[in-house]
C-alpha positions, 0 to 999 in steps of 0.5 A: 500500500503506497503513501497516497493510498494510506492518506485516502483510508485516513481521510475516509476514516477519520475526518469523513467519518460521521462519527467524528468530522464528517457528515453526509452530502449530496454531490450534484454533478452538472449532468444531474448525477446525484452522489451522497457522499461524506465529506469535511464541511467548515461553515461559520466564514464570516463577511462584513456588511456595508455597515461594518457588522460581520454575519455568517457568510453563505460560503461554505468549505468542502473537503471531499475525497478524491475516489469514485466510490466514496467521493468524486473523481472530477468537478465542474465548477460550470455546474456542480454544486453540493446539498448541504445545510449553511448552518448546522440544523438547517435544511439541505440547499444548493450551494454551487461549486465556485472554486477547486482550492486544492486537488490531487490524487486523494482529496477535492477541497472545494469553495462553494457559494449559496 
């Protein structure tokens, strides 16, 4: 077992376990192709008003492994997006994949915009 491969079952096991950091979403490719899959979210980014008085901003972070049976092997930031709440407790909405802030052989860290 290479490097790499150990870095993926540390991922899947750990940070995307729901038991641990993870939680269940829906990865919605551009074509309709609905995936649920486990992945790391961190909400709570905060933007500042006109005003000057910060709030939670509906950017979320997706951290998503790179595997096509527990995560995704492409993304299409013309048309993906993720099911997933802005805050936790809330609902499931759209947020559209906006951004690959990082990718290689074992994750997808994504931003994704409301």
């Amino acid at each position: 077992m290479s490097f790499k491969d150990l870095m993926k079952a540390d991922i899947k096991n750990n940070m995307l376990n729901t038991t641990e950091f993870g939680e269940a979403i829906i990865y919605v490719a551009k074509d309709g192709t609905q995936s649920p899959i486990n992945a790391h979210v961190e909400r709570g980014l905060l933007e500042s008003s006109p005003g000057g008085a910060e709030t939670y901003g509906k950017e979320i972070l997706v951290l998503i492994v790179n595997d096509a049976d527990d995560g995704v092997t492409s993304v299409d930031v013309t048309g993906d997006y993720v099911l997933v709440s802005t805050l936790i407790g809330e609902s499931a909405s759209r947020h559209k994949v906006v951004q690959i802030l990082e990718h290689d052989e074992v994750i997808w860290y994504l931003r994704c915009m409301k």
